[in-house]
TIRO-2110 file (N, C-alpha, C; in Angstrom, 1 decimal):
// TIRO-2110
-88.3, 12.9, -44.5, N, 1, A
-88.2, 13.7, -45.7, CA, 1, A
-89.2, 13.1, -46.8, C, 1, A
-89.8, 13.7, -47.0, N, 2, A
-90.8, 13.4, -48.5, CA, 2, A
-90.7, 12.6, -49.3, C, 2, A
-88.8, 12.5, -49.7, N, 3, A
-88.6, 12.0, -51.1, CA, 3, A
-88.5, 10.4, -50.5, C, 3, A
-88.0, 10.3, -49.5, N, 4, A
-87.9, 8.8, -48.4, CA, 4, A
-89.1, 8.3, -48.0, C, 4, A
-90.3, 8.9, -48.3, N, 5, A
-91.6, 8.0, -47.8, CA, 5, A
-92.1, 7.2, -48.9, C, 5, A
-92.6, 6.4, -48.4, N, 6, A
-93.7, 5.7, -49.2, CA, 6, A
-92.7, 4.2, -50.0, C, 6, A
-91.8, 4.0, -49.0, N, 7, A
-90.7, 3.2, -49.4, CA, 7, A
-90.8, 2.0, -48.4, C, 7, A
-91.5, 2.1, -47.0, N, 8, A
-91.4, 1.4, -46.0, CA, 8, A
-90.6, 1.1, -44.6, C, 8, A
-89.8, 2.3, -45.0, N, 9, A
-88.4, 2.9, -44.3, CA, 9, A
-88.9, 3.0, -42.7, C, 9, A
-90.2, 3.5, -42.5, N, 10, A
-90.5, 4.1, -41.4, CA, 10, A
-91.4, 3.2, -40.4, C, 10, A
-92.1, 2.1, -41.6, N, 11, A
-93.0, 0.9, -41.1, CA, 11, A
-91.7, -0.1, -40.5, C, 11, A
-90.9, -0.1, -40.9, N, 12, A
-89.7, -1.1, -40.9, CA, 12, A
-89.3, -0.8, -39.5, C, 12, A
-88.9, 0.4, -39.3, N, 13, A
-88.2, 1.3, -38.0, CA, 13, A
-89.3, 0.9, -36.5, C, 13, A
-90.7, 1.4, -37.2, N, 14, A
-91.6, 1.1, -36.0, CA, 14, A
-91.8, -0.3, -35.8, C, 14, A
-91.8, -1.2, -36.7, N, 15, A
-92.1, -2.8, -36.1, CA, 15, A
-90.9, -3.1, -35.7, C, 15, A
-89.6, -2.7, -36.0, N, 16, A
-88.5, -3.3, -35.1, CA, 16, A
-88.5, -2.6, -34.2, C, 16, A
-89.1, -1.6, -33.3, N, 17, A
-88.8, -1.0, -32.0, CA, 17, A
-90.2, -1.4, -31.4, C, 17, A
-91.3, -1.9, -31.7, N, 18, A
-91.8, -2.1, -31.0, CA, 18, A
-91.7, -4.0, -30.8, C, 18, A
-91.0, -4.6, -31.5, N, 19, A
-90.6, -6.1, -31.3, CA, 19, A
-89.3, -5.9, -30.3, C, 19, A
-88.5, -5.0, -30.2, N, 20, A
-87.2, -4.8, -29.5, CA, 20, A
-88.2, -4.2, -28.0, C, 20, A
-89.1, -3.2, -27.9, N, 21, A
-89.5, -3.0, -26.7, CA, 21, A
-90.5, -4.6, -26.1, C, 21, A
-91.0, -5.4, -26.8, N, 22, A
-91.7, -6.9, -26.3, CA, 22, A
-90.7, -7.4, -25.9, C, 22, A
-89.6, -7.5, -26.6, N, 23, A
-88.2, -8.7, -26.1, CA, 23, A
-87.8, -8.2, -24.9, C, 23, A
-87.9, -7.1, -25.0, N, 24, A
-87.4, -6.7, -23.2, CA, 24, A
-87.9, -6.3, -22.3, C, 24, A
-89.1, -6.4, -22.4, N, 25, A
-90.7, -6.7, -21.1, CA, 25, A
-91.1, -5.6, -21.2, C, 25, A
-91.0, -4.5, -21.9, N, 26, A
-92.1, -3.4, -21.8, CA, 26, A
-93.4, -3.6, -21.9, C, 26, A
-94.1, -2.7, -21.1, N, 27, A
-95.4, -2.6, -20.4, CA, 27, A
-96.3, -2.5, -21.9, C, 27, A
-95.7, -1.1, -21.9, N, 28, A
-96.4, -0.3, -23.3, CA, 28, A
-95.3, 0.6, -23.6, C, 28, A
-95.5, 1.2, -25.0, N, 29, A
-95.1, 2.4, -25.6, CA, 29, A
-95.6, 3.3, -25.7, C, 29, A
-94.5, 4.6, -25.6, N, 30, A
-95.4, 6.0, -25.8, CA, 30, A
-94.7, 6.5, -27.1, C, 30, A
-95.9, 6.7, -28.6, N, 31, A
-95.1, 7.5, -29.1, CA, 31, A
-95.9, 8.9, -29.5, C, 31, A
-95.0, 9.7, -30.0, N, 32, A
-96.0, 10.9, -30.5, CA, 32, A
-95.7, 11.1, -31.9, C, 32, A
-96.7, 11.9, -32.4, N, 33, A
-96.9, 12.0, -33.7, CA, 33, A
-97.3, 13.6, -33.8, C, 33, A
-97.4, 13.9, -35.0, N, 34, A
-98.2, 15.2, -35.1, CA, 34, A
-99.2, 15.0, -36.2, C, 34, A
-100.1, 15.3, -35.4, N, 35, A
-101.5, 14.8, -35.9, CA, 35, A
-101.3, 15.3, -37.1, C, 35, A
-102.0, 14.1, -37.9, N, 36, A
-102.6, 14.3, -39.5, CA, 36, A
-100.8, 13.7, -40.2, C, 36, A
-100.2, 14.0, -39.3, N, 37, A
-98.5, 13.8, -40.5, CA, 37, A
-98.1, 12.1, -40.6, C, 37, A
-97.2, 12.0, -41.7, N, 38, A
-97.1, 11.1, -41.8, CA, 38, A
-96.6, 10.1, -40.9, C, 38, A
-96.1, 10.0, -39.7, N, 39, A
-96.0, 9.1, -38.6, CA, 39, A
-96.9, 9.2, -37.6, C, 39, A
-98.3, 10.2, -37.7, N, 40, A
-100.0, 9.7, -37.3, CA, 40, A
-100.3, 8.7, -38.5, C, 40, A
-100.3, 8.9, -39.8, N, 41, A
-100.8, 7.9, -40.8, CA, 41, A
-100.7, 6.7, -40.1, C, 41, A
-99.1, 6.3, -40.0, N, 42, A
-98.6, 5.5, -40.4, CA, 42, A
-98.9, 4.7, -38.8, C, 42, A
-98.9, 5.4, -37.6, N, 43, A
-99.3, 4.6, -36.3, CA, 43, A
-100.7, 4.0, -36.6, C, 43, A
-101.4, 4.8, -37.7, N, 44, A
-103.0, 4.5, -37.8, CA, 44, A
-103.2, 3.1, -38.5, C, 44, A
-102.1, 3.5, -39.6, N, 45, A
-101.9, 2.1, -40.3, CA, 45, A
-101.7, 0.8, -40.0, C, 45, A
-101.3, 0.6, -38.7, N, 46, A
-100.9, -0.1, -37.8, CA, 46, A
-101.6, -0.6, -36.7, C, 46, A
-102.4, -0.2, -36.7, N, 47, A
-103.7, -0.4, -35.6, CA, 47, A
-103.5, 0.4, -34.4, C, 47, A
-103.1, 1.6, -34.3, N, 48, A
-103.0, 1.8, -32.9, CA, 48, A
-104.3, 3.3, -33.1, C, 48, A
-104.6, 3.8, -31.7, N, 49, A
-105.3, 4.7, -31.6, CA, 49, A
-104.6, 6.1, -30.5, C, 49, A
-105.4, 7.1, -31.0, N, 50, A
-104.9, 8.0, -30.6, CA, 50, A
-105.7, 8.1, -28.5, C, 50, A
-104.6, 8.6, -27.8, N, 51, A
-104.7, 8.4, -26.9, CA, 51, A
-104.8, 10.0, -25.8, C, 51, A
-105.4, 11.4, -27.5, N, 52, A
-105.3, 12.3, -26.9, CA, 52, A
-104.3, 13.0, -27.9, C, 52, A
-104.4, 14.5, -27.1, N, 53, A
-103.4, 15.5, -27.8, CA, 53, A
-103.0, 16.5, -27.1, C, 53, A
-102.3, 16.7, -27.1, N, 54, A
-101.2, 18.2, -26.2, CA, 54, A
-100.9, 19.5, -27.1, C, 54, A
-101.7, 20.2, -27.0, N, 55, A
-101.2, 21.9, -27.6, CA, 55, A
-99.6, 22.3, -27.0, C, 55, A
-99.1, 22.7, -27.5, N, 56, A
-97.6, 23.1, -27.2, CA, 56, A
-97.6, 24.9, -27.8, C, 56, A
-97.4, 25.5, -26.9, N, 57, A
-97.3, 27.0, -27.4, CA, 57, A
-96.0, 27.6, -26.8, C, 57, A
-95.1, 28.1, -28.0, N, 58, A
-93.6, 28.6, -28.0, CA, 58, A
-94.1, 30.1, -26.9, C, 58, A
-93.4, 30.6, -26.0, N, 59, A
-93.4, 31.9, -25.8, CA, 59, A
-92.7, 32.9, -26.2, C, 59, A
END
């Protein structure tokens, strides 16, 4: 939510799941984002790169 960003709430959440996926031998992670939104910023902020994108269309 909007009023919750920019607090650290979400950088906090992702470095502890990706320190909890190292501790327990994972390969790699997959996450998704929607482009341009604040949890693409914030993977960008982080050093990671985008690995592609998927159109999704409701019928």
């Amino acid at each position: 939510m909007p009023e919750h960003r920019g607090h650290g709430h979400g950088r906090a959440l992702w470095r502890a799941a990706m320190a909890w996926g190292a501790a327990h031998g994972a390969d790699y992670q997959l996450l998704q984002t929607e482009i341009g939104g604040a949890s693409d910023r914030l993977c960008q902020a982080e050093g990671l790169r985008s690995l592609g994108f998927v159109s999704v269309t409701k019928l």
